[in-house]
C-alpha positions in Angstrom: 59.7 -83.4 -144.3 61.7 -80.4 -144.8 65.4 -80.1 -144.0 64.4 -76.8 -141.7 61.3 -79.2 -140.1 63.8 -82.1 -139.5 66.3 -79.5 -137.9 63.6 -78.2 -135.6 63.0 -81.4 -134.0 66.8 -82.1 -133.1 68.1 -82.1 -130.0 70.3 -79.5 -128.8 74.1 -80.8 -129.4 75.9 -80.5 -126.1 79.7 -79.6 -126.9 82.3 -80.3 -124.2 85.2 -78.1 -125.6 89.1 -79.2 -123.7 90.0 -76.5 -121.0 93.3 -76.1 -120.8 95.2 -76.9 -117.3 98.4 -77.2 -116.1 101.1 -79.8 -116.7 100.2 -83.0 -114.5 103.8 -85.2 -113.2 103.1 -87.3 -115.8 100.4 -88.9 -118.6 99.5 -87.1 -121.7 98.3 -83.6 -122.5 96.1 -82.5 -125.4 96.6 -79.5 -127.4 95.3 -76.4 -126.0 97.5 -77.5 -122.7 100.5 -77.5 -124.8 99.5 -74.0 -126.4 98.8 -72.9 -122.9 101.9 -73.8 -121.6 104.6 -72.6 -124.6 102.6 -69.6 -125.2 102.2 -69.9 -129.0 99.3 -70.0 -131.6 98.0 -73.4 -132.7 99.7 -72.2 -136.6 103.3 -71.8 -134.8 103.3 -75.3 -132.9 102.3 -76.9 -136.2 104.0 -74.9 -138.2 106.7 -76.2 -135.9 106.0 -79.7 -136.2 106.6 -79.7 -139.9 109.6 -78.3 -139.1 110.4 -81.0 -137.0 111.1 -78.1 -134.1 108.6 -79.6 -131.7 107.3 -83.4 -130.8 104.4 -84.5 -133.4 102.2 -86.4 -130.6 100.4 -89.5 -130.8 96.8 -90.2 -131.9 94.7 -91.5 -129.5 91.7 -91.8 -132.4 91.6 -90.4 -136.0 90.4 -86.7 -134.2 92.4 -87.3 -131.1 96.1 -86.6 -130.3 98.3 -86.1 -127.5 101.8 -85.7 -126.4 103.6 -86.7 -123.8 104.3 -84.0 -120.4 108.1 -85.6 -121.1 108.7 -84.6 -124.1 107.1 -81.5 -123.2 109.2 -80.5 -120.8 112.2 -81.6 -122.3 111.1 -79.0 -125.0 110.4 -76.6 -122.5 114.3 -77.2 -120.6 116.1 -76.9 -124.5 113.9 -74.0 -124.6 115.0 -72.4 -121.5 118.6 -73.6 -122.2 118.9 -71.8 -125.3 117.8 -68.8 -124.1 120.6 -68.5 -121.5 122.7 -69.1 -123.8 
């Protein structure tokens, strides 16, 4: 069988993509949430990261990680404070 006759008879793949929503009391967020709510490209937060300007996040699996709404919004509040400053 022929790669282009084996690809005919799969089935459609059915992607969920992450919507991004606001920050819950507490729990964990995923990435586009955190984008979402510092207003920054993916490149800057983990640009960032290596910079060790923002938290790193846990993995959940191998293509999974998170990070915390605390740390978040301790980022956000050191955030805020610098800019009155």
């Amino acid at each position: 069988m022929s790669t282009n006759a084996a690809n005919a008879q799969r089935k459609p793949r059915n992607k969920k993509t992450y919507i991004a929503t606001a920050l819950p009391e507490e729990g964990y967020i995923r990435l586009p949430s955190v984008l979402a709510v510092l207003g920054i490209s993916k490149t800057s937060f983990l640009d960032g990261i290596r910079e060790d300007k923002y938290p790193a996040g846990k993995l959940l699996s191998p293509r999974c990680r998170v990070w915390n709404v605390v740390e978040i919004r301790a980022l956000l509040a050191s955030i805020e404070q610098k800019a009155a400053v």
